[in-house]
C-alpha positions as CSV (number, residue, x, y, z in Angstrom):
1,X,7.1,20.3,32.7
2,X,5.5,18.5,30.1
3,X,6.2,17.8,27.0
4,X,4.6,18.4,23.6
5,X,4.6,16.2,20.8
6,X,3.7,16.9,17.5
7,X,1.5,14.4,15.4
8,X,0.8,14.7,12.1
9,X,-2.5,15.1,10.5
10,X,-2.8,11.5,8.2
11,X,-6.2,12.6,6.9
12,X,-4.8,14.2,3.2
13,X,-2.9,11.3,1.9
14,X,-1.9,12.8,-1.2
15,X,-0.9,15.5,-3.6
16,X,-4.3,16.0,-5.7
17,X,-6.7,19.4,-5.0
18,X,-8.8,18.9,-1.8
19,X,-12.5,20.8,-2.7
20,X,-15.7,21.2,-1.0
21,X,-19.3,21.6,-2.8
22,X,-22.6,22.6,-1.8
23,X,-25.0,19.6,-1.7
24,X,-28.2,19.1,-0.5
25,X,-28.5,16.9,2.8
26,X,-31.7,15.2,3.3
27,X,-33.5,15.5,6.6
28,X,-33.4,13.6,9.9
29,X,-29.6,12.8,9.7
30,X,-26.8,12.7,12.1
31,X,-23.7,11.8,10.4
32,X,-19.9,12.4,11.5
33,X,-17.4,14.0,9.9
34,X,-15.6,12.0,7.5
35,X,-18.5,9.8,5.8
36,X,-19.1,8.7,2.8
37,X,-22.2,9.9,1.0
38,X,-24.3,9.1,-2.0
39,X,-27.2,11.4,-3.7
40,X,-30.8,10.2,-3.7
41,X,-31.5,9.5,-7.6
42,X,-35.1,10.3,-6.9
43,X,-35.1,13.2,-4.6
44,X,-31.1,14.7,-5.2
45,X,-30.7,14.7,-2.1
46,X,-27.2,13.5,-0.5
47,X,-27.7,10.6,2.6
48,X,-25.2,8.4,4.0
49,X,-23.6,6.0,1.5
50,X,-25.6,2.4,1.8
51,X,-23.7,-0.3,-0.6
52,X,-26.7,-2.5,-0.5
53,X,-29.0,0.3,-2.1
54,X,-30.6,0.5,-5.2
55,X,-31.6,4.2,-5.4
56,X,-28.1,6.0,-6.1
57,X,-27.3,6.5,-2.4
58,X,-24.8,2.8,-3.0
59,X,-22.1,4.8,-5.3
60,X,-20.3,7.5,-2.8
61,X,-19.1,10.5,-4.9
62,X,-19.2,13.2,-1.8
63,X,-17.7,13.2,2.1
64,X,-18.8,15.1,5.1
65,X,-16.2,17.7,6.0
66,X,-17.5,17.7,9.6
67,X,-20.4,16.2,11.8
68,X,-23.9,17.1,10.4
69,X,-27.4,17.4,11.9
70,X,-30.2,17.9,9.5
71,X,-32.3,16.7,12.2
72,X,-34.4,20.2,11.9
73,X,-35.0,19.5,8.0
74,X,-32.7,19.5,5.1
75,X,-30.1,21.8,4.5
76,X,-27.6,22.8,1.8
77,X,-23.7,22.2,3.3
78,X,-20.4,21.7,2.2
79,X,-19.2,18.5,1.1
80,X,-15.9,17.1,0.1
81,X,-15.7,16.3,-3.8
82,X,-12.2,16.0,-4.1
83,X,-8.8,14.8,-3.2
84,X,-6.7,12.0,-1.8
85,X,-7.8,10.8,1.8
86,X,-6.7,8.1,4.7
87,X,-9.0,4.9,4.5
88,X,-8.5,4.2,7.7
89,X,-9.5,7.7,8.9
90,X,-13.3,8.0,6.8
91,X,-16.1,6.8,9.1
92,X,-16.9,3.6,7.4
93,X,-20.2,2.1,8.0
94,X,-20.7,-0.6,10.6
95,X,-20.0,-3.9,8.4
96,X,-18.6,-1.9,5.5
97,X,-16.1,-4.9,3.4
98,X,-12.5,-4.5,2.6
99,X,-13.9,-4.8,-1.0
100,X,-16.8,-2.3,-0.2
101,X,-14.1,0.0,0.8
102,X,-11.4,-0.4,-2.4
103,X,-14.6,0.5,-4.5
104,X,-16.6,3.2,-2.8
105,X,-15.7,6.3,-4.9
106,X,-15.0,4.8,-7.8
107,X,-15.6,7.0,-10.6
108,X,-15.3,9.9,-8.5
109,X,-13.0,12.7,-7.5
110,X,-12.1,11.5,-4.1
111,X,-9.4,9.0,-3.9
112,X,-8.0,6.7,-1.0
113,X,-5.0,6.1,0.1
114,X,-3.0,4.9,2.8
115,X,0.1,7.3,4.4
116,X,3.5,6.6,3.3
């Protein structure tokens, strides 16, 4: 017979309120759950976090709760906008710096932090 084992879920590193919002995701995305996202200054419109932007989407203030498809035109969805989460568990984008990381939500509600 085999045997279970229990492993805990790392993904709420701490003690603050985890919350969702609605947002606005813009169309023709494909994102997985877990990633960092920053609103469109222009449009308001949420896209995936780009550090090297200049239009609002480089500061990340909101996280995909699970994986979206707006492929079929933009949609409002629920969004993380609060709470204390795993680094090493948000899907980072490909190239994304150490420093990049430490200061991706700054100034917002979400907050990293490794398990301990």
């Amino acid at each position: 017979m085999a045997q279970e084992h229990y492993i805990p879920d790392t993904w709420k590193t701490g003690s603050d309120a985890y919350s969702t919002t609605e947002c606005r995701m813009a169309a023709g995305l494909t994102l997985p759950g877990r990633t960092p996202l920053g609103q469109n200054a222009t449009t308001g419109e949420f896209h995936a976090w780009d550090p090297a932007a200049s239009d609002g989407t480089e500061v990340a203030t909101r996280m995909t709760i699970r994986e979206i498809d707006t492929t079929a035109g933009a949609a409002n969805l629920q969004m993380v906008k609060s709470g204390t989460y795993n680094p090493d568990l948000v899907n980072w984008p490909v190239g994304t710096t150490d420093a990049q990381k430490l200061c991706c939500f700054v100034g917002s509600a979400i907050s990293l932090q490794t398990p301990g």
